[in-house]
C-alpha positions in Angstrom: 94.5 96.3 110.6 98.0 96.1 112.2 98.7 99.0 114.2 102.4 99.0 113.5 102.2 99.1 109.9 99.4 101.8 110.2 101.4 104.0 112.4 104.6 104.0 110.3 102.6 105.1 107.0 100.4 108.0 109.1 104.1 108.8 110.3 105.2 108.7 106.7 102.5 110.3 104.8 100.5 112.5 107.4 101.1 115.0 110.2 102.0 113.1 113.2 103.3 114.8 116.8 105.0 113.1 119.3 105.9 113.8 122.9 102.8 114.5 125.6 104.0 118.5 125.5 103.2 118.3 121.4 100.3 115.9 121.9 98.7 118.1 124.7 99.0 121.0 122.4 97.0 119.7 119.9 94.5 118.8 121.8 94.0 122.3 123.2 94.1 123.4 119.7 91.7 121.4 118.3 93.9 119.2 115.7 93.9 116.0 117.4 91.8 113.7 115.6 93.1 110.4 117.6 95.3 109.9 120.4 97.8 107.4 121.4 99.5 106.7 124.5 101.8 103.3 125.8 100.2 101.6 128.5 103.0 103.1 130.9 101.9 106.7 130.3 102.4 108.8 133.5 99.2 109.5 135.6 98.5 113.1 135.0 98.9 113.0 131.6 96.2 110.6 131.3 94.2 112.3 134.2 94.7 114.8 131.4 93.1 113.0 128.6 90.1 111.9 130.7 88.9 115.5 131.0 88.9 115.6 127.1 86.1 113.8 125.4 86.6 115.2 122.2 88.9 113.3 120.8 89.3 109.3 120.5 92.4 107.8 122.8 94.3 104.3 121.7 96.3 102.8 124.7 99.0 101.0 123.0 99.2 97.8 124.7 103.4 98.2 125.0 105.3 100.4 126.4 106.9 103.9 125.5 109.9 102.2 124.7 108.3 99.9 122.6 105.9 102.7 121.0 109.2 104.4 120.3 110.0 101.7 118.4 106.9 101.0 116.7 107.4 104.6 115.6 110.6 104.0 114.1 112.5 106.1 116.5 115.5 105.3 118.8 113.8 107.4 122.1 110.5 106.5 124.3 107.5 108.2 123.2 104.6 107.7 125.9 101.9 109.6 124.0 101.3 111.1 119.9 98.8 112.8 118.6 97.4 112.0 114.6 96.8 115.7 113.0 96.7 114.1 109.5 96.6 110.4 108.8 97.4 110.5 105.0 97.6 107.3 103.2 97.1 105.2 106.7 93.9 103.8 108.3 95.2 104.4 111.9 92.2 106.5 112.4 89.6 103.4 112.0 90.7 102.7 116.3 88.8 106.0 116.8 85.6 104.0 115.5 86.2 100.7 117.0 
């Protein structure tokens, strides 16, 4: 699977949210189904994440920058949140 290809189709096709205010939200709500964040995410964000077990969490082995552009957008993104994968695989990191 490559990661990049995966994330542009969920991105394309499914319900994606990005930002850690969006992605925090949708853990609380219950509409996370995987989570991932860039390897620079800031501390209590993931201090965050470790208290939820519930849902799967990819560290992206770039930065937020390079997330961001892995996403296909011209801003950092240091954490997103897959609602809806639609025609993409990305969910297959939660099993691995």
């Amino acid at each position: 699977m490559d990661f990049n290809i995966s994330l542009r189709r969920a991105l394309k096709t499914g319900k994606v949210f990005l930002g850690q205010n969006s992605t925090r939200t949708c853990i609380t709500e219950g509409k996370a189904r995987l989570v991932v964040v860039a390897s620079n995410c800031p501390g209590d964000f993931r201090k965050f994440l470790e208290t939820t077990k519930d849902v799967p969490v990819h560290v992206f082995a770039g930065s937020g920058v390079q997330l961001g552009m892995a996403c296909g957008k011209p801003f950092l993104v240091s954490a997103l949140a897959v609602v809806e994968p639609g025609e993409s695989d990305i969910l297959t990191l939660a099993r691995s």
